[in-house]
N, C-alpha and C positions, 0 to 999 in steps of 0.2 A: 601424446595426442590420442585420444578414443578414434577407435576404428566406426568405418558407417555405421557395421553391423552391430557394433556394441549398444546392451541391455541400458536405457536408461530411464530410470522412476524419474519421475516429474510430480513431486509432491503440489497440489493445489492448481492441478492443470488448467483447472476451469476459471480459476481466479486471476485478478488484472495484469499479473507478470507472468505467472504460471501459463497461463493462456498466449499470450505474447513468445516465451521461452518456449513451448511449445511449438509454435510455428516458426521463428526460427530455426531450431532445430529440423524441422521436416522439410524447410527452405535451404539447409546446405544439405541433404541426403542422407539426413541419419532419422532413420523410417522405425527402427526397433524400440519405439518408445511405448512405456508405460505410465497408463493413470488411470487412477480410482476415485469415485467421487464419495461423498460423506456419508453417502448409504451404504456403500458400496465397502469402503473403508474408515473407522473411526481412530483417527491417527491421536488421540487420546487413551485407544486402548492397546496395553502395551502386549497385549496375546494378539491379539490380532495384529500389529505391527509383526508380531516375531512372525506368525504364519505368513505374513505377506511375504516378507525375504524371505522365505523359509522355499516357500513356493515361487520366485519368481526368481531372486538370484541377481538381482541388476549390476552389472557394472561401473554404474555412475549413479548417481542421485543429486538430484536437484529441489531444494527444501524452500518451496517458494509458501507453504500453507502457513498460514496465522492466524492468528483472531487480533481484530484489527478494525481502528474504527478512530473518527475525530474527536475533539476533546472534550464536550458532552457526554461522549460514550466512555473513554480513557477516566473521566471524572467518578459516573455513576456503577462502573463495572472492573473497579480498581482491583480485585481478588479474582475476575475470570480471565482478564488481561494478563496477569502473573502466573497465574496456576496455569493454563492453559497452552500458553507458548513453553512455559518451563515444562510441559508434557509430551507435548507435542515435538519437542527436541530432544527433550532426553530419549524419549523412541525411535526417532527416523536416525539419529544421529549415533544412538546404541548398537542398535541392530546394524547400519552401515558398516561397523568394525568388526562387531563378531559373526557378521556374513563376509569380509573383506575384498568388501568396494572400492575400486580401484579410485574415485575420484566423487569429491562432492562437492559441491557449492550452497552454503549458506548463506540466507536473502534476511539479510538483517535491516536497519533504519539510521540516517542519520540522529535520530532523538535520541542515540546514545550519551549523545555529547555534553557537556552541560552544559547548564543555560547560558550562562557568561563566558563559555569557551570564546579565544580567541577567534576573531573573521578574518579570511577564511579558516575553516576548521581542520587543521591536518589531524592524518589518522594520531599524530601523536598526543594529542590533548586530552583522550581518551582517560576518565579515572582522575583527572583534573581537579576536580569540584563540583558541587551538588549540581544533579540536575535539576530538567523543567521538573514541576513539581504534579503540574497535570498526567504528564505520562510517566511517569517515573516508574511505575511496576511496570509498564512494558520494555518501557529502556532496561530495566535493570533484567529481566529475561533476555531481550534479545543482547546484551552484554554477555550472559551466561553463555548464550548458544557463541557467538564468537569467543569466547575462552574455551568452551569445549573444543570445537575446529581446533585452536592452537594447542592446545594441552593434550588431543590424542596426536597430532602430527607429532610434537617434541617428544612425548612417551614411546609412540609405537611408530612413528616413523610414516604415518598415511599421509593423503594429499588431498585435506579438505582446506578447502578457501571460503572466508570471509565476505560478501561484497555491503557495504553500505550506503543503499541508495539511496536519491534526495528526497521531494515531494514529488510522487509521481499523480499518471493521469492519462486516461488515453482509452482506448476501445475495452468493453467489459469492464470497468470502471462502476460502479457502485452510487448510483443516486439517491439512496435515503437521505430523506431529510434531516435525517437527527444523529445516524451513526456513520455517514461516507465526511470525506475529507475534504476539504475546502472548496475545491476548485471544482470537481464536478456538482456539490454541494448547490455553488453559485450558479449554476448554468441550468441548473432544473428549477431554481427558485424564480430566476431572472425570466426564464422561458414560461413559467407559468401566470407570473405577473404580464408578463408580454400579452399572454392569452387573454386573459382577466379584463384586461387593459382595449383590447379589442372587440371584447363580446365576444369570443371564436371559445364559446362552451364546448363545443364537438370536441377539440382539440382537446381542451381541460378535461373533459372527461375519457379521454384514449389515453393521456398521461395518467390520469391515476389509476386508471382499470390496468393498465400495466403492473404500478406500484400505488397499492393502494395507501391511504395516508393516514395514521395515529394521531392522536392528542387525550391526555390527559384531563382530564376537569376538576380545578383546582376546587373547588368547593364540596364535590362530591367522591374523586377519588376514582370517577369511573372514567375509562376507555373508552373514548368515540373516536369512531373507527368512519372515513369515507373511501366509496370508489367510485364507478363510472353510474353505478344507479342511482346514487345520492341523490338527497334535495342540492338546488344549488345555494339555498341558505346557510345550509352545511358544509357545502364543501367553501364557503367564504369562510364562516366561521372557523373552521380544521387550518386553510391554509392561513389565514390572518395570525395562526396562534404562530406559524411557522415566518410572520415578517412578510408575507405575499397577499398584496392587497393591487387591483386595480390603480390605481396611485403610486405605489411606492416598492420597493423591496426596503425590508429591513435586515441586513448584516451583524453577525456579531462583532463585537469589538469596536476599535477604533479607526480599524482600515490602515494605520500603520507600521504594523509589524512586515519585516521585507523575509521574501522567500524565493526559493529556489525552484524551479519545476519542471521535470521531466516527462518527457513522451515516456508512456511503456514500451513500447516498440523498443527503443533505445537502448531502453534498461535494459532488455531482451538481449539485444544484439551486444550488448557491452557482459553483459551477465555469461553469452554462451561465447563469446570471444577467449573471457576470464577460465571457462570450463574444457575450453578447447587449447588455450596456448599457456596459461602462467600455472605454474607448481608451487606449491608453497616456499621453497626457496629462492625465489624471484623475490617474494613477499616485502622480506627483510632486509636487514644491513647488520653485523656481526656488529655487537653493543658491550663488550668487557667491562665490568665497574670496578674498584676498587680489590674488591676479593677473587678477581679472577674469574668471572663468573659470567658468561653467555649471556646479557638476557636478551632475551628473543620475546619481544611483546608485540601490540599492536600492529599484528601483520595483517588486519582487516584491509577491504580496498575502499575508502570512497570510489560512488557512482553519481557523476553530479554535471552540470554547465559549467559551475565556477560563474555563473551571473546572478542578480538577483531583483526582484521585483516587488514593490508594494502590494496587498493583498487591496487594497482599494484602486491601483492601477491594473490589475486584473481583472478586480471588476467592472471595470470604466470600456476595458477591452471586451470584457463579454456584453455590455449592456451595446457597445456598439455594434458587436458580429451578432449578436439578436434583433437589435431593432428594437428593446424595449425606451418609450417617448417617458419614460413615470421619472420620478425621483428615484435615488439611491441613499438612502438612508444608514446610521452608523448605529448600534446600542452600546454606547461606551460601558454601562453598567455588569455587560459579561466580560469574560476574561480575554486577552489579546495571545495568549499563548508566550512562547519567544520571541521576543523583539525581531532578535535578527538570526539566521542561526543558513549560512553558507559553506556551502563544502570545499577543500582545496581537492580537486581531481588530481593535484600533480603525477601522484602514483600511475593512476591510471593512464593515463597523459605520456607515464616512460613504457609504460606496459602495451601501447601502442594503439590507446583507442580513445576518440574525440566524439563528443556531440554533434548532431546539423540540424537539430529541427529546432527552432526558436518559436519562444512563446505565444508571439501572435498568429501564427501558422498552427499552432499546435491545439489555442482553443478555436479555430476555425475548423479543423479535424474532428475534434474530439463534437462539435458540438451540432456536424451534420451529420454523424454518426448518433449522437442521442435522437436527432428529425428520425433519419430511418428506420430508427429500432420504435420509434411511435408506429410506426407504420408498416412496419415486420415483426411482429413480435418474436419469431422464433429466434432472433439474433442476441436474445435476451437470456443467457442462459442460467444466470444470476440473480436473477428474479426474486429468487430466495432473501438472498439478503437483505432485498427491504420489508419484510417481515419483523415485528413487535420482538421477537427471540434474540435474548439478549448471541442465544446461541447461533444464529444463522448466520452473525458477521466471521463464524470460524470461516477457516479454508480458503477465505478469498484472499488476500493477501495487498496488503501494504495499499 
């Protein structure tokens, strides 16, 4: 058990778990936390990781930073996905050892798994068979970072843990149109059709002066770019290329792929549960094969409900909790991702920690907290990330 007083790095504090683990954290009374943002520290570079330990000394570490992004993004930025998380751990997770850190938690992804992993997904299935094939350079880093955790615990004897959490979602959450993840995805697309759909310009244009909005022009090659000054010709044309029209939202896929989705909050509170009460020996079950031989593997933790949900019944949910009257529309012609792809929690489940917030409560949350942040801008502190840089989706996390 870490003491109040103990030093703890919160790698990507500003990001959607980061920011969450964060505050739990200061919610049970451990106040001596540290976090650096991406000016501040570039956890890509592996001098400046070693002066940060070098300088700070933490106790604990908590590796919630990523580069990370839907599968548009996982498609078109296949080698910064890889390269990057493989960087970005090999440093936090380096330096943790040879500064010796008493405890750390790595924030990995269910897209480990492979695509046709059995439902639900126990940690053991892990290494199964081919992955999805959209993310697979990120799965196959955040795999690396969870065998690093185990391969210095088994070598040197440390206490870093694994956790792999489902689809998550929730406050400071990520609304790009092109590079966030489904769910908040759907709820900026839906809200601005809403607007569209009502004549409430004011509104459309306080959302994109927020986040201003990209499109490409397939003829010419050039970037047009809209915000709150735009013509409103423009800004139809920009959101129309993005399936947001007065009429209709258009969705990728087929609306049939079934997923899992958690509150970050949740993740948080299961995340610093995991940092606070299980050791890596908790992890496992002694496994002998044949030649006598220990193996000790998949001691990662699913983080999950163990429920699961249509991505078109999600959206049926958000068009209700908005109020948009328009159609809902499908493009079968892009990719559906994973069919189905459910976590078994059991682990977690013996380790003493349960889900409460359900899905329809959770996009009711999540999505009066995007109204406020129209209307606060300072609660936006991610703002970055909907920036054109393939590089601004670092740091934020899952």
């Amino acid at each position: 058990m870490l003491e109040k007083n103990s030093k703890i790095y919160v790698a990507g504090h500003h990001g959607l778990v980061g920011s969450a683990i964060w505050n739990n954290l200061k919610q049970r009374g451990y106040t001596n936390l540290v976090g650096r943002s991406h000016k501040e520290l570039d956890l890509l570079d592996p001098i400046a990781v070693k002066k940060f330990f070098d300088e700070e000394q933490p106790d604990a570490v908590v590796l919630a930073a990523a580069h990370v992004g839907g599968i548009m993004a996982n498609l078109q930025y296949r080698a910064d996905f890889i390269y990057q998380n493989l960087q970005i751990q090999q440093n936090v997770i380096g330096e943790s050892w040879k500064h010796g850190v008493k405890k750390l938690l790595f924030l990995g992804s269910t897209c480990i798994y492979p695509r046709e992993a059995p439902q639900p997904m126990p940690e053991d299935c892990l290494l199964t068979s081919p992955l999805e094939y959209t993310n697979e350079p990120y799965a196959i880093a955040k795999i690396a970072g969870l065998k690093m955790c185990e391969s210095f615990n088994l070598q040197y004897g440390t206490n870093y843990i694994a956790v792999m959490p489902t689809n998550l979602y929730g406050p400071n959450d990520n609304f790009h149109l092109e590079n966030s993840h489904v769910l908040p995805a759907m709820i900026r697309k839906i809200h601005l059709a809403k607007c569209l759909n009502e004549g409430d310009w004011e509104a459309v244009r306080k959302d994109i002066g927020l986040r201003p909005v990209t499109m490409k022009v397939k003829a010419t090659g050039e970037v047009k770019r809209v915000d709150a000054s735009s013509s409103e010709a423009d800004i139809l044309e920009v959101l129309a290329y993005y399936g947001i029209t007065p009429e209709a939202v258009t969705l990728w896929g087929t609306g049939s792929p079934l997923r899992e989705f958690l509150w970050s909050e949740e993740m948080a509170d299961a995340s610093v549960h995991v940092l606070l009460n299980v050791d890596f020996k908790d992890t496992y079950k002694e496994n002998y094969n044949v030649d006598h031989i220990n193996e000790i593997r998949n001691c990662h933790i699913n983080v999950g409900t163990g429920k699961e949900i249509s991505i078109k019944a999600v959206a049926e949910l958000i068009m209700k909790e908005i109020g948009f009257k328009g159609e809902l529309r499908w493009d079968a012609t892009k990719p559906d991702g994973t069919l189905k792809k459910l976590t078994d929690p059991t682990k977690l489940h013996e380790l003493g920690w349960h889900h409460k917030i359900e899905i329809d409560e959770g996009v009711h949350r999540l999505y009066q907290w995007y109204l406020q942040g129209i209307c606060i801008n300072h609660i936006f502190p991610l703002i970055v990330l909907g920036s054109s840089s393939t590089n601004s989706m670092t740091r934020g996390y899952l």
